[in-house]
VEXGUPA-230333 format. One record per residue (C-alpha): x, y, z; residue number from 1; residue in three letters. Coordinates in nm, 2 decimals. Example, Ala and Ser with C-alpha at 12.3 -4.5 7.8 and 13.67 -1.06 7.14 Angstrom:
// VEXGUPA-230333
        X        Y        Z   seq   type
     1.23    -0.45     0.78     1    ALA
     1.37    -0.11     0.71     2    SER
//
This chain:
// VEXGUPA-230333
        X        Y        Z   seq   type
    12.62     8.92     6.21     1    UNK
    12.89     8.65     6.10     2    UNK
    13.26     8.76     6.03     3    UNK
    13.44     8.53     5.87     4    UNK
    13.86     8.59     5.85     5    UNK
    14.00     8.39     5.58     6    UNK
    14.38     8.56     5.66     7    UNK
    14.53     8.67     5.95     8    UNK
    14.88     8.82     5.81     9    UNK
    14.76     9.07     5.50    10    UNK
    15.06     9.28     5.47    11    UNK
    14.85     9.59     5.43    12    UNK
    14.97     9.75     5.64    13    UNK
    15.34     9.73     5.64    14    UNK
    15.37    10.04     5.48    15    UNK
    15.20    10.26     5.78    16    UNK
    14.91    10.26     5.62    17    UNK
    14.57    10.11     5.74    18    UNK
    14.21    10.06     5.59    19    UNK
    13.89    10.23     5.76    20    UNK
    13.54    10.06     5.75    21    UNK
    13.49    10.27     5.44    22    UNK
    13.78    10.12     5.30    23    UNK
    13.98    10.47     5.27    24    UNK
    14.34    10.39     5.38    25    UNK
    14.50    10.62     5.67    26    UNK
    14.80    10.65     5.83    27    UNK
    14.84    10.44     6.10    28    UNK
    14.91    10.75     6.31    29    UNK
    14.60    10.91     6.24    30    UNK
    14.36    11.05     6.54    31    UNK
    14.09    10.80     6.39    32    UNK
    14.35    10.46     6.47    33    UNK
    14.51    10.64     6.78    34    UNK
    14.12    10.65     6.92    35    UNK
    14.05    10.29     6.78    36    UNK
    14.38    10.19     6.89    37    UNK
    14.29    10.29     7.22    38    UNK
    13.98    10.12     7.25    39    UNK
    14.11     9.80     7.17    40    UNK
    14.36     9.87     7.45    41    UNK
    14.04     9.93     7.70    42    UNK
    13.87     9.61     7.60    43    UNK
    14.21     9.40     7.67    44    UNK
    14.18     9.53     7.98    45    UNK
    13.82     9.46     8.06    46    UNK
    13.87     9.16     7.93    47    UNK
    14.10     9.09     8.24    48    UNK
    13.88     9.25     8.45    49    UNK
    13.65     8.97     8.39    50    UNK
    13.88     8.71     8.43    51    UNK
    13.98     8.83     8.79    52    UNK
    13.59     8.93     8.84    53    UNK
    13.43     8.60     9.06    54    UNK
    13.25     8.42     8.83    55    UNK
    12.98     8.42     9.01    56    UNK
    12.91     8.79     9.04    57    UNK
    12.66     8.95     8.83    58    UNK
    12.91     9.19     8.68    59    UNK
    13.08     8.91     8.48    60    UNK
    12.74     8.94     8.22    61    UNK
    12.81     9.35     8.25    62    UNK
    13.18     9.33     8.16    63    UNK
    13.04     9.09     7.90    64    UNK
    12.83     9.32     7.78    65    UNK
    13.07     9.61     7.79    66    UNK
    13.33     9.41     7.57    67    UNK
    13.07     9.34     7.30    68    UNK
    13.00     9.73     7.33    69    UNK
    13.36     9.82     7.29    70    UNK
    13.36     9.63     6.96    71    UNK
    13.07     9.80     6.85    72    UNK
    13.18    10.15     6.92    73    UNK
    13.51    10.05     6.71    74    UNK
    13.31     9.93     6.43    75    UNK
    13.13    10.28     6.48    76    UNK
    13.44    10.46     6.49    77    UNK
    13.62    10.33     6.18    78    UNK
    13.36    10.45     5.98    79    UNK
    13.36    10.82     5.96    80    UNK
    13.05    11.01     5.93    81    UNK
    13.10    11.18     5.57    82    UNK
    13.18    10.93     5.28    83    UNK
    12.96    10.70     5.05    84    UNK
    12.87    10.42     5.31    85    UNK
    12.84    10.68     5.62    86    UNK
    12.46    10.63     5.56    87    UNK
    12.47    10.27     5.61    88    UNK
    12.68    10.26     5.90    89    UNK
    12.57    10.10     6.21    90    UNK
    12.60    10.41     6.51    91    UNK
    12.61    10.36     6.89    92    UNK
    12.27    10.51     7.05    93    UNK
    12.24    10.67     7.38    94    UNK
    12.08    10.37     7.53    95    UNK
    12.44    10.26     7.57    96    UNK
    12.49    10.57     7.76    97    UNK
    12.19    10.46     8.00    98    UNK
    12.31    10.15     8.05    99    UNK
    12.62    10.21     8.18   100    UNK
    12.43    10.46     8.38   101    UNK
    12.21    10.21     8.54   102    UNK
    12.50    10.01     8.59   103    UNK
    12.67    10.27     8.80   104    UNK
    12.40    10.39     9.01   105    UNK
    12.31    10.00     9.09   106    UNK
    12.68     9.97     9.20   107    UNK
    12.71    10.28     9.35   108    UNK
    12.41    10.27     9.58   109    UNK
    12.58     9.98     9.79   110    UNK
    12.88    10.14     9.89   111    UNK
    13.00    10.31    10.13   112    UNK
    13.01    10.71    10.09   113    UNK
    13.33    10.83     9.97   114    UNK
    13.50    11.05    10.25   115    UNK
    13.85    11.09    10.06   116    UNK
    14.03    11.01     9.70   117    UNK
    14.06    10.66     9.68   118    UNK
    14.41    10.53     9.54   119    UNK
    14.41    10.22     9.28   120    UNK
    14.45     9.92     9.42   121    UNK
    14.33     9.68     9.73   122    UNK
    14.20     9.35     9.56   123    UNK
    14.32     9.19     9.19   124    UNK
    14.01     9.28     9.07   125    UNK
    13.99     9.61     9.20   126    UNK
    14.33     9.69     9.09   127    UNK
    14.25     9.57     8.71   128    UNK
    13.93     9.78     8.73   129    UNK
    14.08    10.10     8.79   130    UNK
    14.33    10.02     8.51   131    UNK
    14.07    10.00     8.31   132    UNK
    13.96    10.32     8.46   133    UNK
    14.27    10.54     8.36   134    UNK
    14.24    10.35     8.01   135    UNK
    13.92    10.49     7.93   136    UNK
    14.01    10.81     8.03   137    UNK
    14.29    10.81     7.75   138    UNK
    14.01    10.64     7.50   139    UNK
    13.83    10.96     7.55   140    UNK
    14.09    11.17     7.54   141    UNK
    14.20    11.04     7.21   142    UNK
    13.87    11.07     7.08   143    UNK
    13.82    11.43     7.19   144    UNK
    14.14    11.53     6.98   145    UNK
    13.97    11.34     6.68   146    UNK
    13.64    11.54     6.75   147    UNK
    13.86    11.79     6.71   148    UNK
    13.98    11.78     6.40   149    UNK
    13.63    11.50     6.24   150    UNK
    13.27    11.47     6.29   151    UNK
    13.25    11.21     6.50   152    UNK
    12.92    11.02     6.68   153    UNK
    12.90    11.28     7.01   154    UNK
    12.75    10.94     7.20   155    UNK
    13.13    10.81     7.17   156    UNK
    13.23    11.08     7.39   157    UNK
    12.95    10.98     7.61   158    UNK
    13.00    10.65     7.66   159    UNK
    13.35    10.71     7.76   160    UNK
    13.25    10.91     8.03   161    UNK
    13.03    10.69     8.16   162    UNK
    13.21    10.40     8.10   163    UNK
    13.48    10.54     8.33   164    UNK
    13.25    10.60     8.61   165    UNK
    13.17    10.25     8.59   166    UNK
    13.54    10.10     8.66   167    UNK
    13.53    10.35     8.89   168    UNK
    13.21    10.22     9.10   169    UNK
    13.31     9.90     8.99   170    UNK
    13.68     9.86     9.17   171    UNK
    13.54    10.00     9.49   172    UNK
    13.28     9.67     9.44   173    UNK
    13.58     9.46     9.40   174    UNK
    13.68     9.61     9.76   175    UNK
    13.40     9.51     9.92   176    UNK
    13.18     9.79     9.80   177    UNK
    13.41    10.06     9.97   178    UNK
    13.52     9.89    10.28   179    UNK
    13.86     9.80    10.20   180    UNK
    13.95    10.05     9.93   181    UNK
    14.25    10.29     9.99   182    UNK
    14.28    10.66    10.00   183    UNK
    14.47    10.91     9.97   184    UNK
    14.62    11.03    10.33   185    UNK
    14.73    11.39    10.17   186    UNK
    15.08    11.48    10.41   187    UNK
    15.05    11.73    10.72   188    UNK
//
């Protein structure tokens, strides 16, 4: 698919308001732009995630992968599931959510067993990772209060979650699968 944009500054939206993919204007406080809002947030984030990942590691083509998914779950998002081109709107499948899952169990089986909470941080990466982590977290978040109140595509939800688990399994890579992550040393 080719997107051409002929005009950056439209003024649109100067007013508060903002267009959907159905081209239904909202205000730009609604749940529907907080969630979309947020995932832009997350893929800024992954987006430096990759550039602190080593450009060698295989994980670079997943954080890839999960940027390009990110935009596609946005395009999902802004159009709601009632309305004239609901029909025609392109929805996120549950091989998305199997993905990620592969991803995670592919990462997960190489570290080291988790004997405590392990705090954010150790390596750049790692560190960026997690961030990415607690982002998610709000993505979801935000979409569950849209779910709330709109139908919305339940796989959303699901890839959230999962996407999550990834940073998750993803910073303790960055820290050498485990071995140098920190945890939490609750006080006596």
């Amino acid at each position: 698919m080719s997107i051409r944009l002929d005009r950056i500054v439209t003024r649109g939206g100067d007013g508060g308001q903002t267009s959907l993919g159905n081209g239904a204007r909202v205000p730009k406080s609604s749940a529907r732009i907080e969630a979309l809002g947020t995932l832009d947030e997350v893929n800024a984030i992954t987006g430096l995630v990759r550039a602190h990942a080593p450009q060698d590691s295989a994980v670079v083509n997943q954080l890839a992968a999960v940027q390009n998914m990110l935009f596609d779950m946005g395009a999902d998002l802004c159009q709601p599931e009632e309305g004239p081109k609901a029909a025609r709107a392109k929805r996120m499948q549950e091989s998305a959510v199997l993905k990620l899952e592969e991803w995670v169990e592919q990462l997960r089986a190489a570290q080291k067993p988790l004997t405590s909470f392990v705090l954010p941080g150790g390596s750049v990466p790692a560190t960026w990772a997690h961030l990415a982590r607690t982002q998610a977290r709000a993505a979801e978040r935000r979409m569950v209060v849209l779910a709330e109140k709109e139908t919305i595509n339940p796989v959303l939800l699901q890839i959230m979650n999962r996407l999550s688990d990834y940073f998750f399994v993803l910073a303790r890579h960055f820290n050498a699968d485990g071995q140098t992550d920190l945890v939490w040393i609750p006080e006596k």
